[in-house]
C-alpha positions in Angstrom: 0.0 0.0 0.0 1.9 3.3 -1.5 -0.4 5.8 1.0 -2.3 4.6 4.2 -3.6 8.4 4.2 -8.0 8.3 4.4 -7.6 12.5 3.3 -8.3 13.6 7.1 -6.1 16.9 7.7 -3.3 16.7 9.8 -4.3 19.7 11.6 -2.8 21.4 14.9 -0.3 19.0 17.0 -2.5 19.5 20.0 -5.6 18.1 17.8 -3.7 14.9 17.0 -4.5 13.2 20.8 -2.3 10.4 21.5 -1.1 9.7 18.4 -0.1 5.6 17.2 2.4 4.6 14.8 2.4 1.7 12.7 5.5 0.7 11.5 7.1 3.0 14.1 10.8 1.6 13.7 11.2 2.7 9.9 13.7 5.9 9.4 11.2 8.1 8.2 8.4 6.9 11.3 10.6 6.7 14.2 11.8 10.5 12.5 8.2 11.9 13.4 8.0 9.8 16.4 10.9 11.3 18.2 9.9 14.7 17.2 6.4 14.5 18.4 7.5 12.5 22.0 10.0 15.8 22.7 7.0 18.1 21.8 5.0 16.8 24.6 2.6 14.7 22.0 1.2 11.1 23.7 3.1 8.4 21.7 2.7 4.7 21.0 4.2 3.0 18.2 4.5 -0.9 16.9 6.4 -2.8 14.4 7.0 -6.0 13.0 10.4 -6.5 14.6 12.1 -5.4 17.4 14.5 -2.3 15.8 16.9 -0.2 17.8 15.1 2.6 17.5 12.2 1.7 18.8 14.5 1.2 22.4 15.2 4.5 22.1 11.6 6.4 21.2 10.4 3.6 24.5 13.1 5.5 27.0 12.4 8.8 25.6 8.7 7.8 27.5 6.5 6.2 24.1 4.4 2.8 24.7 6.1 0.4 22.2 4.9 -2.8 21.2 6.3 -6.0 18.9 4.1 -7.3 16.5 1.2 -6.2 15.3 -2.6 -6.6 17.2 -5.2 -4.3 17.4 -5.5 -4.2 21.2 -1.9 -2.2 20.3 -4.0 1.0 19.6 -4.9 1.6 23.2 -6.6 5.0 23.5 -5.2 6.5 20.8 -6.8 9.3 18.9 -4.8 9.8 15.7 -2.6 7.2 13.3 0.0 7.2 11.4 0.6 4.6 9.1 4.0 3.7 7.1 4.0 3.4 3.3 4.8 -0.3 3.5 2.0 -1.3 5.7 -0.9 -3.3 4.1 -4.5 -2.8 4.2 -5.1 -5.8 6.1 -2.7 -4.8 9.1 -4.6 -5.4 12.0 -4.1 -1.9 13.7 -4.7 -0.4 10.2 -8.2 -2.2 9.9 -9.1 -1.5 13.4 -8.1 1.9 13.3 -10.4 2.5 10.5 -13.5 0.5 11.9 -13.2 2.9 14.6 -13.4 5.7 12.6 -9.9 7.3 14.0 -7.9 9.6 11.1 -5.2 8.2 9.3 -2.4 10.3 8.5 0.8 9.8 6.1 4.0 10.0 7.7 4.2 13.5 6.3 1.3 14.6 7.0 2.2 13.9 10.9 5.4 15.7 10.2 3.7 18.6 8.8 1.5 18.8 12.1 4.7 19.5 14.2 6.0 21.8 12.3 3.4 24.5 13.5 4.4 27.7 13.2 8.0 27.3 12.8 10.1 28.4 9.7 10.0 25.2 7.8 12.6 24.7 5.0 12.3 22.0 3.3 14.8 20.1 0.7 13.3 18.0 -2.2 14.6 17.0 -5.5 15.0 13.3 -7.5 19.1 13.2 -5.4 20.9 14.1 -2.6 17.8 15.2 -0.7 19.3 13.4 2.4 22.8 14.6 2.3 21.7 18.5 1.3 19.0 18.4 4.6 21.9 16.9 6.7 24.3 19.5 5.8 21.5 22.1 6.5 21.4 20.8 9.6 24.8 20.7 10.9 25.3 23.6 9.3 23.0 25.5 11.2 24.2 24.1 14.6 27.8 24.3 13.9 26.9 28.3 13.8 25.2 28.2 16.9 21.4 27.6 16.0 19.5 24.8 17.0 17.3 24.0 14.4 14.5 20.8 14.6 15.2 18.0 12.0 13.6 15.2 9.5 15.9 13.4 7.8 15.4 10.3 6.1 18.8 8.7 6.9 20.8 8.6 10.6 23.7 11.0 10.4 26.8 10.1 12.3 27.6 14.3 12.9 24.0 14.5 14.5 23.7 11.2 16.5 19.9 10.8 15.1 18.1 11.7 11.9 15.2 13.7 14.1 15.2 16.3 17.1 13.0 18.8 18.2 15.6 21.5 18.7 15.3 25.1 20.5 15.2 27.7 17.6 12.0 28.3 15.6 13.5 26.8 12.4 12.1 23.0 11.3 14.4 21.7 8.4 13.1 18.9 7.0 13.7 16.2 4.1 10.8 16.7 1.4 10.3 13.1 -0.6 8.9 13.5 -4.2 8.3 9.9 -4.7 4.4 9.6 -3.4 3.6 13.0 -3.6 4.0 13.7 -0.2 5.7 16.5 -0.7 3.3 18.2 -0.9 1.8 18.4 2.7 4.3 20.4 3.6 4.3 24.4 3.4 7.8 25.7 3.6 9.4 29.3 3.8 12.3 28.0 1.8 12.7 25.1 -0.3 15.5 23.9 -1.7 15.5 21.7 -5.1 18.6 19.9 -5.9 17.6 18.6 -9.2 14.5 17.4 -11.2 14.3 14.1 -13.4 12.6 11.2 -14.6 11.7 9.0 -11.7 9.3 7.0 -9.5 7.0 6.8 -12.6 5.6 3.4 -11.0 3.3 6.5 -9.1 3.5 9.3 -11.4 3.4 7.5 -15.0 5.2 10.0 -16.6 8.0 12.3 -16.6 5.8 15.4 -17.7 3.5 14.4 -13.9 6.6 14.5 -11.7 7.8 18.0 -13.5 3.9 19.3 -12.5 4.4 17.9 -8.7 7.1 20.0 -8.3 5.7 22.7 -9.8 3.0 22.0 -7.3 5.6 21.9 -4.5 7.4 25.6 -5.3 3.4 26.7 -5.3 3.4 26.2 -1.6 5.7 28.6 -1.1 4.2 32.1 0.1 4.8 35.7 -1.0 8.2 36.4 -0.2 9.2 32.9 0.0 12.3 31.3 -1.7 13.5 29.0 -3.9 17.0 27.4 -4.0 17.4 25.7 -7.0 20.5 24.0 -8.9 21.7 26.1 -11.7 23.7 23.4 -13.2 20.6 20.8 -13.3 18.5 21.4 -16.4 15.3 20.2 -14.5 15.7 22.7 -11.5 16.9 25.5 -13.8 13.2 25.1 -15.9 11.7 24.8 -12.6 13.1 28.1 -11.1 12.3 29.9 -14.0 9.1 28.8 -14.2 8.6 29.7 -10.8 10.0 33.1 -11.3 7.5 34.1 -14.0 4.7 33.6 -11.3 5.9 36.5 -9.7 5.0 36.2 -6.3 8.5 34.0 -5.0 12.0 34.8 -4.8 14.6 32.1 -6.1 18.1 31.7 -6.1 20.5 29.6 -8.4 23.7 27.7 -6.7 26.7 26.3 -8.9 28.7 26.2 -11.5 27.2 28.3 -14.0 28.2 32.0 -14.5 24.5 33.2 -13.7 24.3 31.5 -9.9 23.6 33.9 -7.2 26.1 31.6 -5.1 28.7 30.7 -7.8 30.6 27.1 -6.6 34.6 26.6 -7.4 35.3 22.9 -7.5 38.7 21.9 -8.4 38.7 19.0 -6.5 39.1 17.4 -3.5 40.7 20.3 -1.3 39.6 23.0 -3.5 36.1 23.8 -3.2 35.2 27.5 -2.4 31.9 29.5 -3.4 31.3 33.2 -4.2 28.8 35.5 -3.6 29.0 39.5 -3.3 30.3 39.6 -0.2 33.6 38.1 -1.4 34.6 34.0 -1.5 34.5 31.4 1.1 36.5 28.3 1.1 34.8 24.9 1.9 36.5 22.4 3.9 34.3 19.7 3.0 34.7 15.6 4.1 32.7 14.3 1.4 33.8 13.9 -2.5 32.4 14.6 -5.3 30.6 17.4 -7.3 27.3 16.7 -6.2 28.3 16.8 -2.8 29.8 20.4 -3.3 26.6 21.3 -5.0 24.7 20.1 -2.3 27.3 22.1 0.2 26.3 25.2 -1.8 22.6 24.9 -1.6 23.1 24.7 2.0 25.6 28.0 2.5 22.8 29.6 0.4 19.8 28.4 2.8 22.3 29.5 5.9 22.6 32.6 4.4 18.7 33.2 3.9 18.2 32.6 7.6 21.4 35.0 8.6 24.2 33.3 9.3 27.1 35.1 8.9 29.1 33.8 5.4 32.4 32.9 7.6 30.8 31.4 9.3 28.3 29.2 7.6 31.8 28.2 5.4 33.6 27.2 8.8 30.5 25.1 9.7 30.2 22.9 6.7 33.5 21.1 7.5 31.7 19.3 10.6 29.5 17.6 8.0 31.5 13.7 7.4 28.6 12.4 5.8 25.3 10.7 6.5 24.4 6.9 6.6 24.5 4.8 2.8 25.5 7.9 1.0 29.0 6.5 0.3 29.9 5.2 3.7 32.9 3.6 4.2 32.2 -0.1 5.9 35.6 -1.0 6.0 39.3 -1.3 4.7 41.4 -4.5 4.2 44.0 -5.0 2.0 44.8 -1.7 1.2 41.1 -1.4 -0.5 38.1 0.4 0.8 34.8 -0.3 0.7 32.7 2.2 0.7 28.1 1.7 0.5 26.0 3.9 -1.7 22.0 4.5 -1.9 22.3 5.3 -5.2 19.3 3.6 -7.3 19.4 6.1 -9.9 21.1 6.5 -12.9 21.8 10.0 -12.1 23.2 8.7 -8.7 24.7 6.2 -9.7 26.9 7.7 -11.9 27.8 10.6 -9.4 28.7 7.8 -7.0 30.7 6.3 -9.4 32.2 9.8 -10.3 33.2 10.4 -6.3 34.6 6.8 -6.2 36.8 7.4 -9.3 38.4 11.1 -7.3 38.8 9.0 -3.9 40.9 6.0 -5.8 43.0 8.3 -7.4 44.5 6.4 -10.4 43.7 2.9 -9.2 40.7 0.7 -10.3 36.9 1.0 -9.0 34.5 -2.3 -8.7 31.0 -1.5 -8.2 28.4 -3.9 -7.1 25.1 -2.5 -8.0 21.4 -4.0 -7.1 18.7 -2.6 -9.4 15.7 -1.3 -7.7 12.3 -2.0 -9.0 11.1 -3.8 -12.1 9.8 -0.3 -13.2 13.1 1.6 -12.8 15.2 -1.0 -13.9 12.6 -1.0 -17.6 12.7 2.4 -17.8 16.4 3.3 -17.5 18.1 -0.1 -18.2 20.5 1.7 -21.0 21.5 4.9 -18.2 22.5 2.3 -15.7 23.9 0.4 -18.1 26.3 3.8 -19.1 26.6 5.1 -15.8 27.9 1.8 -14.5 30.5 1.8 -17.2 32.4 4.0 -15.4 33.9 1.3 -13.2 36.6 -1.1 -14.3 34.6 -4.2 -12.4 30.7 -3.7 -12.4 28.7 -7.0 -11.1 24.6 -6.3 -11.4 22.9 -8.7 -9.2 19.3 -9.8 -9.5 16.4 -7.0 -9.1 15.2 -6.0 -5.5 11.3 -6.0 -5.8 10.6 -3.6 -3.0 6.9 -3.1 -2.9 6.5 -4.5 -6.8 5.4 -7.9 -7.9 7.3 -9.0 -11.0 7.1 -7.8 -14.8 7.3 -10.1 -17.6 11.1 -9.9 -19.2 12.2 -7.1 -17.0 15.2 -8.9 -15.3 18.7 -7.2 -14.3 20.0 -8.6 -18.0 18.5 -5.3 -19.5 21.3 -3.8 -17.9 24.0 -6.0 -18.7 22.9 -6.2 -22.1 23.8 -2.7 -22.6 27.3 -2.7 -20.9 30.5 -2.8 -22.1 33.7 -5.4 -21.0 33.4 -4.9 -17.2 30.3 -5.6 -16.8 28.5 -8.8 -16.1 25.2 -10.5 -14.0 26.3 -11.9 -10.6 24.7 -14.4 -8.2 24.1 -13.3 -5.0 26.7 -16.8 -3.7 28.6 -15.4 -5.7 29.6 -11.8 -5.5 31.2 -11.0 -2.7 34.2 -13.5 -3.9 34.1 -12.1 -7.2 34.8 -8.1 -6.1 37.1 -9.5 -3.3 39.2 -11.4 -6.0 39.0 -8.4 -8.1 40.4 -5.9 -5.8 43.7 -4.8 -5.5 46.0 -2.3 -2.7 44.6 1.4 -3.3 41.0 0.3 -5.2 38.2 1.3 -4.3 35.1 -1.2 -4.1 31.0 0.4 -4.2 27.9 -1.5 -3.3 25.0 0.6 -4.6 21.5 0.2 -4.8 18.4 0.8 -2.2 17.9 -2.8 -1.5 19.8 -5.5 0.8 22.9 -4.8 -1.5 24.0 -3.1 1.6 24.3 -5.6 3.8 27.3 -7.1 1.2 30.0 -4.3 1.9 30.9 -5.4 5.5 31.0 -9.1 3.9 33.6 -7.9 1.4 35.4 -6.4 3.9 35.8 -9.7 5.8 36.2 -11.4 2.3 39.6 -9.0 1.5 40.8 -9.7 5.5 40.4 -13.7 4.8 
């Protein structure tokens, strides 16, 4: 089930009554959870397993159960209900025999945002890192801004806190439409492209949702867009033409209102008017100097001196399966990537190739989706090129059943010399056997592919 949502608004946090999660240990739930328990909101929560997390949101003072039953909704007045639970969950069918509202996980989040400044970051990539640089950011100058953010980041301990200030940063995900529920002050866009057409059908629906999405903003808002991204450039000017909403570019391209340098690893600096400001960033690669840049401009927009916000971006190492390292043996990292775009892929891919410097890169990718790997079998196919080993293993299915002829070998079948299908028995030996001292190995995908990088680690050690 893609949205648990029965319409009901959100409304004020103090409408929601004791509010129930279902599904309360996923990153994005537990996220709203945490928030909502520090705001003084009466919290329950269940899930299938027993997840760290929900340890955590249980000492913080929420009733958290194992497993799902009915008699789990207690006296709760509200629920919120995870993307991935079905409609014959128990709690969910109760819940709605009872008549109780049933909100999306944004919708909740939206309901604690109140009357803060919201800024929220959307775009097809890097919405994760460009939040969680936002985010440190902010506190490295000495604000205290609350957080959503749909990955845990080692810099901030959690991915969710109610924090002190009146600004609510917050992760804004395109791929149900959710985005939408939210109504920011500022929203950043990293970049607009084809994707999660299993919901919107077509490319020309998910450029409308995001014109639906810079809408929200009010008179005198802004929008932070990607110059060098030709689907966030058409988006900002369309937004500009309405009139009514500020926007400003960010990167390469001589017309940016905050111009990026990248030279490389060591040498990345932006300008603005007030002069230029190195950036002492952890992470490689362009997009991640792009996404460093949307996040000096947002700093900027809330007042943060530019010194300042520069200095604070250093404290940002990265946030989790957004090229992680798992391990090193051998003389060869392994680092772990979400990327289950072509786009993202290829950036990855990009980031591994500046890290190696001269030695060889072996990726192990896991396609995600039947419907992503049909539609861009020939990008993945090209962007995964780019590595000198690249072993594609069998499609993750996530919430999709299978499609006739769809299989990972439309990938393969577009690839040069490197490239080649892989058993699951069989790929961790394979990349081990393939790795030499100073190469770098990258498992990519937004399955289970992840769980292979600490067993190439041990694989290189043995």
């Amino acid at each position: 089930m893609n949205n648990p949502t029965n319409g009901s608004p959100a409304g004020s946090l103090a409408s929601l009554g004791n509010v129930h999660f279902i599904g309360v240990g996923g990153v994005g739930m537990s996220a709203v959870a945490r928030i909502m328990v520090a705001r003084g909101v009466p919290v329950s929560g269940s899930d299938a397993k027993d997840l760290p997390v929900m340890a955590d949101l249980s000492a913080q003072g929420a009733r958290i159960a194992v497993g799902y039953s009915a008699a789990n909704l207690g006296d709760a007045r509200t629920v919120v209900a995870g993307s991935a639970i079905r409609d014959d969950n128990p709690e969910l069918a109760a819940a709605r025999e009872a008549g109780l509202p049933v909100l999306h996980r944004s919708e909740a989040l939206a309901a604690t945002m109140g009357e803060d400044t919201v800024v929220t970051i959307a775009g097809t990539h890097g919405k994760s890192t460009t939040t969680s640089m936002v985010t440190v950011l902010l506190q490295g100058a000495g604000l205290d801004p609350s957080f959503a953010i749909g990955a845990n980041v080692p810099a901030l301990g959690v991915n969710a806190a109610s924090g002190t200030s009146d600004i609510f940063v917050a992760e804004a995900d395109e791929s149900d439409g959710s985005f939408l529920n939210y109504r920011p002050r500022i929203a950043v866009v990293t970049n607009v492209e084809a994707d999660h057409l299993d919901h919107y059908g077509t490319a020309e629906a998910v450029y409308e949702s995001f014109d639906r999405f810079t809408a929200l903003l009010p008179a005198g808002g802004l929008l932070v867009a990607c110059a060098d991204d030709a689907g966030a450039r058409a988006l900002a000017e369309r937004t500009r033409s309405r009139g009514n909403t500020r926007v400003l570019l960010y990167g390469t391209s001589e017309d940016a209102d905050v111009l990026l340098h990248d030279d490389g690893p060591g040498s990345v600096a932006v300008s603005i008017p007030e002069g230029r400001f190195s950036l002492a960033l952890q992470v490689p690669g362009r997009h991640n100097a792009l996404n460093a840049a949307a996040a000096f401009a947002v700093a900027l927009e809330l007042g943060v001196d530019p010194a300042a916000a520069a200095a604070a971006l250093g404290g940002f190492s990265g946030a989790a399966r957004r090229f992680e390292l798992k391990g090193e043996a051998r003389g060869v990292r392994v680092f772990d990537d979400y990327a289950h775009h072509p786009t993202e892929v290829r950036a990855a891919l990009t980031a591994a190739r500046s890290v190696a410097a001269g030695h060889k890169v072996h990726v192990l990718f896991q396609p995600h989706l039947f419907s992503r790997t049909r539609e861009f079998a020939r990008e993945f196919a090209a962007a995964l090129d780019l590595a000198d080993t690249a072993l594609v293993l069998d499609i993750y299915p996530a919430r999709e059943d299978p499609i006739p002829g769809v299989t990972s070998q439309l990938i393969t079948g577009h690839m040069a010399g490197g490239g080649r299908l892989a058993a699951a028995g069989e790929a961790v030996a394979l990349i081990a056997d393939a790795a030499r001292e100073g190469d770098i190995v990258l498992t990519a995908g937004a399955g289970d592919v992840t769980a292979y990088g600490p067993r190439i680690v041990e694989a290189l050690r043995g």
